[in-house]
C-alpha positions as CSV (number, residue, x, y, z in Angstrom):
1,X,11.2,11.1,105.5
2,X,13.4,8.6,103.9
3,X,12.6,6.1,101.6
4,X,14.2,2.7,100.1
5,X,13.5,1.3,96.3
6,X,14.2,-2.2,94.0
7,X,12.6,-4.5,91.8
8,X,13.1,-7.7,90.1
9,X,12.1,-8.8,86.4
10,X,11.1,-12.8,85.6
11,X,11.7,-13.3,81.9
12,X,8.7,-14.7,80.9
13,X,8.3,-17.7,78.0
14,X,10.3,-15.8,74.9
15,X,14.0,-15.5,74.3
16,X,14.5,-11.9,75.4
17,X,12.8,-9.9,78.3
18,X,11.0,-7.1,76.8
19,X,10.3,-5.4,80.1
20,X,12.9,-3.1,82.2
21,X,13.1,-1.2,85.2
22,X,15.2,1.3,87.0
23,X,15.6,2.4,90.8
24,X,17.2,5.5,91.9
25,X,18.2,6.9,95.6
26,X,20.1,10.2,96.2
27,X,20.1,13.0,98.7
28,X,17.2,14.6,96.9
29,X,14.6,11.5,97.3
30,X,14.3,8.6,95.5
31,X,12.5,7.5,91.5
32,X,11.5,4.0,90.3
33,X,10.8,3.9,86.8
34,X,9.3,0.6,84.8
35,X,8.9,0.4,80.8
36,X,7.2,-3.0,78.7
37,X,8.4,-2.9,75.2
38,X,5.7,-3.3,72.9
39,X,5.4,-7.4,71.9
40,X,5.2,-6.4,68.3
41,X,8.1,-4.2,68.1
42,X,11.5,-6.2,67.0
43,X,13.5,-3.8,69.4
44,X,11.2,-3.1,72.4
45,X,13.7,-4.2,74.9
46,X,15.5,-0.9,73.5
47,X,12.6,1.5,73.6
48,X,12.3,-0.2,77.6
49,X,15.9,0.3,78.0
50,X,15.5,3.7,76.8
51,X,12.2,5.2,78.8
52,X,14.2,3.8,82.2
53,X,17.3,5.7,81.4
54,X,15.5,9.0,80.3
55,X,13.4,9.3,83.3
56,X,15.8,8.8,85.6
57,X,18.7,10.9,83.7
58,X,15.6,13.5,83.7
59,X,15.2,13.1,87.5
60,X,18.9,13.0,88.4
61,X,18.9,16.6,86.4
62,X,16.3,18.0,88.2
63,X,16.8,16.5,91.7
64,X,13.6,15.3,91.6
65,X,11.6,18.7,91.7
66,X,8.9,18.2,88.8
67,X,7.4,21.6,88.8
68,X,5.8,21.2,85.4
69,X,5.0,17.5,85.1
70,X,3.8,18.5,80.8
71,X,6.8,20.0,80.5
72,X,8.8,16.9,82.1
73,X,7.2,14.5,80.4
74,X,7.0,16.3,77.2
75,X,10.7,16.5,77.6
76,X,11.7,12.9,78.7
77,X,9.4,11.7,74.9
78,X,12.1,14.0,73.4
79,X,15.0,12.1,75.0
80,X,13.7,9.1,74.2
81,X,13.3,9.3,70.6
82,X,16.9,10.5,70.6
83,X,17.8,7.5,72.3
84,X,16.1,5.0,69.9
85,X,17.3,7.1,66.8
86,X,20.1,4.1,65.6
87,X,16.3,2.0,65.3
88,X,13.8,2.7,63.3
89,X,11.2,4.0,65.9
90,X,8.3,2.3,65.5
91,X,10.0,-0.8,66.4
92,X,11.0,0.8,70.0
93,X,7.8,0.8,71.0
94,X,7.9,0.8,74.8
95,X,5.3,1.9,78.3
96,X,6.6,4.3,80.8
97,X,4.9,4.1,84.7
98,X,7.0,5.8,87.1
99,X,7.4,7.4,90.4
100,X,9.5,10.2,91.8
101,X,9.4,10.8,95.6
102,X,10.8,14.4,96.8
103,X,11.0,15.9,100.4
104,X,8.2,17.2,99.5
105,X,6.1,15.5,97.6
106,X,5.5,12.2,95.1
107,X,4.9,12.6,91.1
108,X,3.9,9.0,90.0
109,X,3.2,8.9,86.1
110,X,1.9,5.9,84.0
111,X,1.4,5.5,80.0
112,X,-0.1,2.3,79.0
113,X,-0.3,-1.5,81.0
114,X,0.5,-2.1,83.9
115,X,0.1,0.0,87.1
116,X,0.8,1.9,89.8
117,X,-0.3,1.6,93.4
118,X,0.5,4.2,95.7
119,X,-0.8,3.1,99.8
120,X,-1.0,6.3,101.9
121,X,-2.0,6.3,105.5
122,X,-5.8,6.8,104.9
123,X,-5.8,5.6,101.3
124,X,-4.6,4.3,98.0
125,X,-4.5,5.1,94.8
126,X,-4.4,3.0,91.6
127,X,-3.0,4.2,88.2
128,X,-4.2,1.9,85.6
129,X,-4.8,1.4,82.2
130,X,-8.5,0.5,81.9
131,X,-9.0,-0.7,78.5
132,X,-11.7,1.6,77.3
133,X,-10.5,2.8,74.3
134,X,-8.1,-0.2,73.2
135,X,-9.0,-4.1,72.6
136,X,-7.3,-6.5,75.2
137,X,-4.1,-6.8,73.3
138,X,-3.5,-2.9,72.8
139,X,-1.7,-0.7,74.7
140,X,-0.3,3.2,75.1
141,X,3.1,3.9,74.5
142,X,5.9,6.2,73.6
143,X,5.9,6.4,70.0
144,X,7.1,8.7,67.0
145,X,4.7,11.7,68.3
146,X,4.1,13.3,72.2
147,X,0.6,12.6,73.5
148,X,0.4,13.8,76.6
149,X,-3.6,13.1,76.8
150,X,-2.5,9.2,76.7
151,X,-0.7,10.1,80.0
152,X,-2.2,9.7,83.9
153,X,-0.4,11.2,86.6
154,X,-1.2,12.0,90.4
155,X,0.7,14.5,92.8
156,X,0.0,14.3,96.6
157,X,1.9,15.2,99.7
158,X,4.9,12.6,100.4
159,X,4.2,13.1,104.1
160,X,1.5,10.4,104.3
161,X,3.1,8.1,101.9
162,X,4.0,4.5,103.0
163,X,4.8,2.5,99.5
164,X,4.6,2.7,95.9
165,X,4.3,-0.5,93.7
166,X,4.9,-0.4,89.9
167,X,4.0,-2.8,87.7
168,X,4.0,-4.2,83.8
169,X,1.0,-6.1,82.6
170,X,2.8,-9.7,82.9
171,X,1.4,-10.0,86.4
172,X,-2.0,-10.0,86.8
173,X,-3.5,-9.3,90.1
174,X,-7.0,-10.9,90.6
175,X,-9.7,-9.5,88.6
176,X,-7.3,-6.9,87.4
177,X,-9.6,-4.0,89.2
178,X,-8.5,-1.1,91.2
179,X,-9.6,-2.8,94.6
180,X,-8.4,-5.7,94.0
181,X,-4.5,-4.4,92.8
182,X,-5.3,-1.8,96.2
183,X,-5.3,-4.5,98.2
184,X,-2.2,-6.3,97.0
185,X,-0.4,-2.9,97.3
186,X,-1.5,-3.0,100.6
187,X,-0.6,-6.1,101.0
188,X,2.8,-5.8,99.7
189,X,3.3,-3.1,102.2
190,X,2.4,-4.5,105.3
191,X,4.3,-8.2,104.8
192,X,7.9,-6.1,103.5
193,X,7.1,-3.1,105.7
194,X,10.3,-4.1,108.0
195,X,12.2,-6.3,106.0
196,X,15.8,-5.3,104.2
197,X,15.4,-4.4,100.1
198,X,17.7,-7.3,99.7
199,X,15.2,-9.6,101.4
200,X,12.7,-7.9,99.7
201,X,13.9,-8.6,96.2
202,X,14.6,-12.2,97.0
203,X,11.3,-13.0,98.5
204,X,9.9,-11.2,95.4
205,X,11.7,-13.1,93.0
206,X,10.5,-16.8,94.2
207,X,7.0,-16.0,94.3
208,X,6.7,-13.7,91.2
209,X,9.2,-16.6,89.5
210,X,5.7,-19.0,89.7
211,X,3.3,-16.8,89.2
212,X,1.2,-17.8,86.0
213,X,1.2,-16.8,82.6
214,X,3.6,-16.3,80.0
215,X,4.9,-12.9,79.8
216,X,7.6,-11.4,81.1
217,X,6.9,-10.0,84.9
218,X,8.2,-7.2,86.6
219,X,7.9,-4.9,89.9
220,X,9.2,-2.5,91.1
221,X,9.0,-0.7,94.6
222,X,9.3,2.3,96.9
223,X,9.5,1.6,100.8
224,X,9.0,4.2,103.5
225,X,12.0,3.6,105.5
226,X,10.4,2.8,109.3
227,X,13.0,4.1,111.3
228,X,11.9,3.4,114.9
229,X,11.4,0.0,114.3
230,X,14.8,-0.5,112.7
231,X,16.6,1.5,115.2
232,X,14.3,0.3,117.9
């Protein structure tokens, strides 16, 4: 089963972007990877910079076969922090959601805002940070030490997979619930379902380019390819 990635990021109301993102496609499958750096870090457009290329240099290593997903993600922290090691670290402050599609099956991982919606052919699934243990304004993210308890992740079968939508915390969706970021996934799927990435990304980019708020916005996405329909 083949699939097709992208993304755009909208700067938001500050001089830099803080956010980043990263899309991947090669004979083993394909990864998307998007990172926020932290507000109050002075380099957090580094520490972003720097979860993207980890997790997809990770990926590229392994051909996408995550048979240990601690072990991975234990490994990509240690990459990181040897990225960022020219800064001084707490400053590189970045979140890490990503998603790594195999023949076989899909490893999506999230650490801090933002979220993941993953739209199957009987369900979907949210990863989301849901604020219980952190005031509005705080967030996970990769830091000086590993904490993999901070990390969600889900595994399933890619066989019933249709799209993947990652997103930072600059674009809310509704009431910012599961159902509600469910049904844009959904949503997203069904109206770019049979449209080129390039289209895609355009469409993307007008409509994301308005939506409201100040921060820095950015998605990105993994598309079943539907065959029949484009050869059809």
């Amino acid at each position: 089963m083949a699939f097709s990635c992208g993304g755009v990021s909208i700067k938001g109301s500050h001089d830099i972007n803080q956010d980043c993102y990263t899309c991947m496609s090669s004979e083993w499958g394909v990864a998307a990877v998007v990172s926020d750096g932290l507000g109050s870090s002075k380099w957090s457009e580094i520490g972003a910079r720097a979860a993207c290329e980890v997790i997809a240099e990770a990926n590229a290593l392994c051909g996408g076969d995550v048979d240990d997903t601690g072990s991975f993600l234990k490994a990509a922290h240690e990459q990181w922090t040897e990225k960022v090691s020219d800064y001084e670290l707490k400053e590189c402050y970045a979140t890490c959601l990503f998603c790594v599609i195999n023949e076989n099956d899909m490893l999506a991982a999230q650490l801090g805002d933002g979220f993941i919606g993953i739209v199957c052919e009987d369900d979907t699934y949210v990863l989301l940070d849901d604020k219980n243990e952190h005031f509005e304004n705080e967030t996970d993210s990769l830091c000086e030490v590993f904490q993999p308890e901070l990390w969600q992740s889900l595994r399933i079968s890619a066989a019933s997979l249709k799209a993947v939508v990652i997103s930072t915390d600059g674009m809310s969706v509704g009431d910012g619930s599961k159902d509600e970021i469910a049904s844009f996934c959904r949503d997203f799927y069904e109206g770019y379902r049979y449209a080129p990435i390039d289209d895609v990304e355009a469409n993307i980019r007008g409509w994301l380019s308005d939506w409201h708020g100040g921060d820095d916005k950015t998605i990105a996405f993994i598309m079943r390819d539907e065959e029949s329909y484009r050869n059809g």
